[in-house]
C-alpha positions as CSV (number, residue, x, y, z in Angstrom):
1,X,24.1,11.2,-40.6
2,X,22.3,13.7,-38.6
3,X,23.9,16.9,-37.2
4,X,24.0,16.3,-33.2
5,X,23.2,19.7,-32.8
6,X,19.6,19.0,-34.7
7,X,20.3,21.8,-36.8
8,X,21.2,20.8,-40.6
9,X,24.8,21.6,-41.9
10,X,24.9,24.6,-44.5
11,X,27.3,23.3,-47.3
12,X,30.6,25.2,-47.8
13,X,30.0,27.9,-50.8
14,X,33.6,29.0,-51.5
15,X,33.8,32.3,-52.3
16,X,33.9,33.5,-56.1
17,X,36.9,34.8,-58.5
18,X,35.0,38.4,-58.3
19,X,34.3,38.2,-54.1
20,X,38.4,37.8,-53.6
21,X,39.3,40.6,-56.1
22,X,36.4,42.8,-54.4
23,X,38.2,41.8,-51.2
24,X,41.9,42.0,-52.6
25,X,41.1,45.9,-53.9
26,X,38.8,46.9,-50.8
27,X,40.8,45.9,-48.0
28,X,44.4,47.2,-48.5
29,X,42.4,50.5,-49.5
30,X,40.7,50.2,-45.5
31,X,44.2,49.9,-44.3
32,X,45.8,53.0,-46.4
33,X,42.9,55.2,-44.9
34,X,44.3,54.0,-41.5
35,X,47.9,54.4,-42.4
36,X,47.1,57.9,-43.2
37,X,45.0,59.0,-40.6
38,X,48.6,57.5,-38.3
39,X,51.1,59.6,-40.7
40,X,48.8,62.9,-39.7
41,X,48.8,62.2,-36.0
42,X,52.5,60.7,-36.1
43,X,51.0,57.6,-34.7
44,X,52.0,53.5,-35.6
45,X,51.0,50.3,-35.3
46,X,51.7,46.7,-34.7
47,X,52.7,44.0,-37.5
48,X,54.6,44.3,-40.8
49,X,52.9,47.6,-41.3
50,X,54.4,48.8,-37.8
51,X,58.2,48.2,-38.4
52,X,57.1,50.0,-41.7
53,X,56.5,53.1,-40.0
54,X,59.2,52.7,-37.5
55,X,61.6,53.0,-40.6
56,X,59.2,55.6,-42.4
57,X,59.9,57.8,-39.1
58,X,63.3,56.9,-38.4
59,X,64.5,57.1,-41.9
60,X,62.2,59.1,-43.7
61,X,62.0,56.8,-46.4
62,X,58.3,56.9,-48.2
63,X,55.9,54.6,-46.8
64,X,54.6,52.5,-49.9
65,X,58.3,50.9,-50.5
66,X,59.4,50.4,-47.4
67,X,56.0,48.2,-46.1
68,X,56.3,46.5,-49.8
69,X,59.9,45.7,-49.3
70,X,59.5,44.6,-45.5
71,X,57.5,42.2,-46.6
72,X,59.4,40.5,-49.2
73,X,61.2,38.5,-47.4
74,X,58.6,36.6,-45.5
75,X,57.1,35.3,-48.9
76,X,58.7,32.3,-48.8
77,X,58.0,31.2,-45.5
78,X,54.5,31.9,-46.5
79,X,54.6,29.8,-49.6
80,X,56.1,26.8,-47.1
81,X,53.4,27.6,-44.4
82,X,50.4,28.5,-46.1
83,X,50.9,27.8,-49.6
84,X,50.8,29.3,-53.0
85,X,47.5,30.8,-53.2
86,X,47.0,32.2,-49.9
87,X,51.2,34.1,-50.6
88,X,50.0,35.1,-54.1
89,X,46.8,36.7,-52.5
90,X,48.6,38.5,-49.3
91,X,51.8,39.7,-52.5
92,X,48.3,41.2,-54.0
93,X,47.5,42.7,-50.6
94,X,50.7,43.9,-50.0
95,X,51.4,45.7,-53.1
96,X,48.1,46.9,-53.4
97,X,48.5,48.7,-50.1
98,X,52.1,50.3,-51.0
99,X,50.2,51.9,-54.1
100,X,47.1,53.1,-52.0
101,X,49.4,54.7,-49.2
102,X,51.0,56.5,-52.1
103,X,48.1,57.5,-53.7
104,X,45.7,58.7,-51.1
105,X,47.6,61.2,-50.1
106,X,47.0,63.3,-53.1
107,X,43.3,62.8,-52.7
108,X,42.8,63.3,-49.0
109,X,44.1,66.8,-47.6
110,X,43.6,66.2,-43.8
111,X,43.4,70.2,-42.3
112,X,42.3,68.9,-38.6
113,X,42.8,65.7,-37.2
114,X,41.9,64.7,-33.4
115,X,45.0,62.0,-32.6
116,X,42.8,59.8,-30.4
117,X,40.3,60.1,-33.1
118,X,43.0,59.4,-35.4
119,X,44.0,56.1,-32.8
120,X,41.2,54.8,-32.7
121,X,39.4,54.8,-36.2
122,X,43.1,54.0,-37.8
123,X,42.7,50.7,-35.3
124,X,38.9,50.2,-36.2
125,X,40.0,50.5,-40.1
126,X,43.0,48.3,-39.8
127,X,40.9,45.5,-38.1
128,X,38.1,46.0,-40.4
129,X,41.0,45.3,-43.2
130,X,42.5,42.5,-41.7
131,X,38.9,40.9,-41.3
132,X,38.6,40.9,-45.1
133,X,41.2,39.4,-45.6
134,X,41.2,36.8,-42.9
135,X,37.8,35.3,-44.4
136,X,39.6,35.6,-47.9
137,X,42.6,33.9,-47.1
138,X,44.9,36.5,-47.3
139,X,46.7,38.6,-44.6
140,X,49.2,41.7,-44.6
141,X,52.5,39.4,-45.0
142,X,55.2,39.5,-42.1
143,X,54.5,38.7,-38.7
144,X,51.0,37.1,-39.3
145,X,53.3,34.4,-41.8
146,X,55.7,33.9,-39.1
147,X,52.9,33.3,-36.4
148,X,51.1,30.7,-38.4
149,X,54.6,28.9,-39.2
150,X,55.6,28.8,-36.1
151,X,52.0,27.4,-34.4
152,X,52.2,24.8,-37.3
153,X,55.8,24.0,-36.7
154,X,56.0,24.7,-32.5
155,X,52.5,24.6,-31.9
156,X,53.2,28.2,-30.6
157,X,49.3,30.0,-30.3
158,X,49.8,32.4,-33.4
159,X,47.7,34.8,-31.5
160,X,50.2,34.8,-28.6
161,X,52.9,35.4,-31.1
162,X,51.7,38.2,-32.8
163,X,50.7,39.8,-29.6
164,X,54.2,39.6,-28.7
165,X,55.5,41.3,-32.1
166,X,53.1,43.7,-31.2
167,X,53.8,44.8,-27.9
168,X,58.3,44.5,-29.3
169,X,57.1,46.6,-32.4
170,X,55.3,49.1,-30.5
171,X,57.4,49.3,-27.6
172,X,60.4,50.3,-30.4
173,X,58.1,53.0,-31.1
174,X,59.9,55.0,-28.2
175,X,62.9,55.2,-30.8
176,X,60.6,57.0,-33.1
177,X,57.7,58.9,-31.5
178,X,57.7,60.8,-28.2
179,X,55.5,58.7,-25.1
180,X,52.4,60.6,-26.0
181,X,52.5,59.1,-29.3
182,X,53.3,55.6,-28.6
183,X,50.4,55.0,-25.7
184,X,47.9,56.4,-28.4
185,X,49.1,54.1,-30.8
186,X,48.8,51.2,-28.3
187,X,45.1,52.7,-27.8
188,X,45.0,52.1,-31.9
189,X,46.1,48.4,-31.5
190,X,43.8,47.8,-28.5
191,X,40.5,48.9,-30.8
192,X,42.1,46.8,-33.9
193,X,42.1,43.6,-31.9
194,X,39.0,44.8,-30.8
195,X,37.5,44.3,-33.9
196,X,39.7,40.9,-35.0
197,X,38.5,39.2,-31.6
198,X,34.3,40.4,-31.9
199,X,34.1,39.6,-35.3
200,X,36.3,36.4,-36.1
201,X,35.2,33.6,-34.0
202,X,36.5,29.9,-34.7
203,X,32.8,27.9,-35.8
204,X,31.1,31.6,-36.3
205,X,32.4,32.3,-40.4
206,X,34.4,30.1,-42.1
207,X,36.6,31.8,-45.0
208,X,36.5,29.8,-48.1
Protein backbone atom coordinates (compact mmCIF):
# COMPACT_ATOMS: atom_id res chain seq x y z
CA UNK A 1 0.00 0.00 0.00
CA UNK A 2 1.31 3.33 -0.95
CA UNK A 3 2.54 5.91 1.72
CA UNK A 4 -0.27 8.87 1.58
CA UNK A 5 2.36 11.21 1.92
CA UNK A 6 3.93 9.90 -1.69
CA UNK A 7 7.06 9.56 -0.05
CA UNK A 8 8.26 5.76 0.52
CA UNK A 9 8.51 4.47 4.24
CA UNK A 10 12.30 3.92 5.39
CA UNK A 11 12.29 0.49 7.21
CA UNK A 12 13.06 0.53 11.00
CA UNK A 13 17.01 -0.31 11.33
CA UNK A 14 17.23 -0.99 15.09
CA UNK A 15 20.18 0.19 16.50
CA UNK A 16 23.20 -2.32 17.04
CA UNK A 17 24.78 -4.20 20.26
CA UNK A 18 27.93 -1.66 19.75
CA UNK A 19 25.62 1.76 18.97
CA UNK A 20 23.80 1.16 22.66
CA UNK A 21 27.11 0.52 24.51
CA UNK A 22 28.70 3.63 22.56
CA UNK A 23 25.58 5.39 23.85
CA UNK A 24 25.42 3.66 27.42
CA UNK A 25 29.36 4.89 27.95
CA UNK A 26 29.05 8.44 26.15
CA UNK A 27 26.10 9.75 27.64
CA UNK A 28 26.37 9.34 31.44
CA UNK A 29 30.01 10.70 30.70
CA UNK A 30 27.97 14.11 28.93
CA UNK A 31 25.97 14.32 32.16
CA UNK A 32 29.15 13.93 34.72
CA UNK A 33 30.81 16.99 32.76
CA UNK A 34 27.49 18.85 33.65
CA UNK A 35 27.32 17.58 37.13
CA UNK A 36 30.69 19.00 37.56
CA UNK A 37 30.63 22.16 36.01
CA UNK A 38 27.08 22.56 38.82
CA UNK A 39 29.34 21.25 41.96
CA UNK A 40 31.98 24.24 40.91
CA UNK A 41 29.28 26.93 40.60
CA UNK A 42 27.16 25.36 43.53
CA UNK A 43 24.41 25.02 41.09
CA UNK A 44 21.55 21.90 40.62
CA UNK A 45 19.16 20.59 38.55
CA UNK A 46 15.90 19.01 37.99
CA UNK A 47 15.13 15.06 37.99
CA UNK A 48 16.78 12.16 39.94
CA UNK A 49 20.04 13.90 39.56
CA UNK A 50 18.49 17.07 41.23
CA UNK A 51 17.26 15.57 44.66
CA UNK A 52 20.93 14.08 44.28
CA UNK A 53 22.44 17.25 44.77
CA UNK A 54 20.01 18.56 47.12
CA UNK A 55 21.28 15.74 49.49
CA UNK A 56 25.00 16.20 48.20
CA UNK A 57 24.58 19.88 49.50
CA UNK A 58 22.52 19.33 52.46
CA UNK A 59 24.33 16.38 53.70
CA UNK A 60 27.60 16.40 52.18
CA UNK A 61 27.47 13.01 51.28
CA UNK A 62 29.61 12.26 47.88
CA UNK A 63 27.74 12.62 44.84
CA UNK A 64 28.27 9.17 42.83
CA UNK A 65 26.31 7.16 45.78
CA UNK A 66 23.88 9.23 46.63
CA UNK A 67 22.44 9.70 42.68
CA UNK A 68 23.14 5.72 42.41
CA UNK A 69 21.22 4.94 45.53
CA UNK A 70 18.30 7.55 44.76
CA UNK A 71 17.67 5.75 42.08
CA UNK A 72 17.30 2.32 43.31
CA UNK A 73 14.21 2.39 44.22
CA UNK A 74 12.37 3.36 41.14
CA UNK A 75 13.82 0.15 39.30
CA UNK A 76 11.04 -1.73 39.77
CA UNK A 77 8.48 0.58 38.72
CA UNK A 78 10.57 0.68 35.70
CA UNK A 79 10.73 -2.93 35.06
CA UNK A 80 6.57 -2.84 35.49
CA UNK A 81 6.45 0.32 33.13
CA UNK A 82 8.94 -0.04 30.66
CA UNK A 83 10.27 -3.40 30.96
CA UNK A 84 13.39 -5.29 31.37
CA UNK A 85 15.63 -4.02 28.84
CA UNK A 86 14.99 -0.47 28.80
CA UNK A 87 15.59 -0.83 33.35
CA UNK A 88 18.74 -2.89 32.63
CA UNK A 89 19.98 -0.10 30.14
CA UNK A 90 18.96 3.14 32.43
CA UNK A 91 20.80 0.58 35.87
CA UNK A 92 23.81 0.91 33.20
CA UNK A 93 23.19 4.62 32.87
CA UNK A 94 22.90 5.15 36.31
CA UNK A 95 25.85 3.45 37.64
CA UNK A 96 27.90 4.47 34.96
CA UNK A 97 27.21 8.07 35.85
CA UNK A 98 27.92 7.56 39.83
CA UNK A 99 31.53 6.26 38.59
CA UNK A 100 32.15 9.21 36.08
CA UNK A 101 31.06 11.93 38.78
CA UNK A 102 33.63 10.31 40.92
CA UNK A 103 36.17 10.11 38.55
CA UNK A 104 36.27 13.27 36.64
CA UNK A 105 37.05 15.08 39.34
CA UNK A 106 40.56 13.96 39.52
CA UNK A 107 41.00 14.63 35.84
CA UNK A 108 39.39 18.01 35.44
CA UNK A 109 40.95 20.86 37.90
CA UNK A 110 38.38 23.75 37.23
CA UNK A 111 40.59 27.17 38.30
CA UNK A 112 37.81 29.74 36.79
CA UNK A 113 34.43 28.96 36.21
CA UNK A 114 31.75 31.72 35.00
CA UNK A 115 28.29 30.27 36.86
CA UNK A 116 25.99 31.38 34.05
CA UNK A 117 28.53 29.75 31.85
CA UNK A 118 28.46 27.02 34.19
CA UNK A 119 24.19 27.16 34.02
CA UNK A 120 23.98 27.04 30.89
CA UNK A 121 26.50 24.53 29.23
CA UNK A 122 25.73 22.09 32.44
CA UNK A 123 21.89 22.34 30.91
CA UNK A 124 23.09 22.09 27.18
CA UNK A 125 25.24 18.89 28.40
CA UNK A 126 22.55 17.36 30.45
CA UNK A 127 20.03 17.59 27.45
CA UNK A 128 22.51 16.49 25.07
CA UNK A 129 22.79 13.30 27.51
CA UNK A 130 19.34 12.73 27.99
CA UNK A 131 18.94 12.83 24.03
CA UNK A 132 21.24 9.79 23.87
CA UNK A 133 19.62 8.09 25.73
CA UNK A 134 16.05 8.88 24.81
CA UNK A 135 16.76 7.41 21.14
CA UNK A 136 18.51 4.47 22.95
CA UNK A 137 15.87 3.56 25.19
CA UNK A 138 17.27 4.41 28.26
CA UNK A 139 16.89 7.44 30.68
CA UNK A 140 18.56 8.64 34.02
CA UNK A 141 16.05 6.47 36.36
CA UNK A 142 13.66 8.29 38.88
CA UNK A 143 11.28 10.81 37.93
CA UNK A 144 11.40 10.17 34.12
CA UNK A 145 10.12 6.13 35.36
CA UNK A 146 7.51 7.65 37.44
CA UNK A 147 6.30 10.10 34.57
CA UNK A 148 6.00 7.37 31.96
CA UNK A 149 4.09 5.01 34.67
CA UNK A 150 1.90 7.37 35.49
CA UNK A 151 0.94 8.62 31.64
CA UNK A 152 0.51 4.80 30.95
CA UNK A 153 -1.50 4.21 34.11
CA UNK A 154 -3.43 7.96 34.45
CA UNK A 155 -2.81 9.04 31.12
CA UNK A 156 -1.00 11.94 32.97
CA UNK A 157 1.24 13.94 29.93
CA UNK A 158 4.79 12.61 31.30
CA UNK A 159 6.11 15.83 30.11
CA UNK A 160 3.71 17.76 32.39
CA UNK A 161 4.88 15.50 35.19
CA UNK A 162 8.34 15.92 35.05
CA UNK A 163 7.99 19.53 34.64
CA UNK A 164 6.26 19.48 37.87
CA UNK A 165 9.19 17.51 39.66
CA UNK A 166 11.17 19.97 38.24
CA UNK A 167 9.90 23.03 39.26
CA UNK A 168 9.21 20.95 43.34
CA UNK A 169 13.00 19.79 43.01
CA UNK A 170 14.32 23.02 42.21
CA UNK A 171 12.12 25.14 44.19
CA UNK A 172 13.68 22.83 47.36
CA UNK A 173 16.80 24.19 46.10
CA UNK A 174 16.11 27.27 48.42
CA UNK A 175 16.92 24.73 51.36
CA UNK A 176 20.31 24.20 49.87
CA UNK A 177 21.69 27.14 47.74
CA UNK A 178 21.17 30.84 48.35
CA UNK A 179 18.41 32.65 45.58
CA UNK A 180 21.25 33.57 43.26
CA UNK A 181 21.97 30.03 42.97
CA UNK A 182 18.71 28.51 42.49
CA UNK A 183 17.37 31.13 39.51
CA UNK A 184 20.76 30.16 37.67
CA UNK A 185 19.99 26.70 38.04
CA UNK A 186 16.48 27.22 36.73
CA UNK A 187 18.38 29.15 33.78
CA UNK A 188 20.34 25.44 33.50
CA UNK A 189 16.98 23.60 33.28
CA UNK A 190 15.38 26.12 30.89
CA UNK A 191 18.50 25.47 28.20
CA UNK A 192 18.30 21.50 29.02
CA UNK A 193 14.63 21.37 27.92
CA UNK A 194 15.79 23.56 25.32
CA UNK A 195 17.66 21.03 23.82
CA UNK A 196 15.04 17.84 24.72
CA UNK A 197 12.11 19.89 23.01
CA UNK A 198 14.44 21.09 19.50
CA UNK A 199 15.84 17.87 19.06
CA UNK A 200 13.22 15.08 20.00
CA UNK A 201 10.20 15.51 18.01
CA UNK A 202 7.45 12.66 17.93
CA UNK A 203 7.51 11.38 13.81
CA UNK A 204 11.18 13.27 13.42
CA UNK A 205 13.70 10.09 15.03
CA UNK A 206 12.49 7.14 16.13
CA UNK A 207 14.75 5.25 18.80
CA UNK A 208 15.06 1.72 18.05
Amino acid sequence: MASTSGQPSAAVVPHSLFEDAQALLVAPLLVAFAVLLFQHAELLTGGTVGIAFLVHYLADWPFGPVVFAVNLPFYLLGVRALGWAFTARTFIAVGLLSVYSEVLPMLVALESLNRVFAAVMGGFLVGLGLLILIRHRASLGGISIVAIYLQQRLQWRAGIVQGAADVVILGAGVFARDPVSVALSVLGALALNLVIAVNHRTGRYMGV
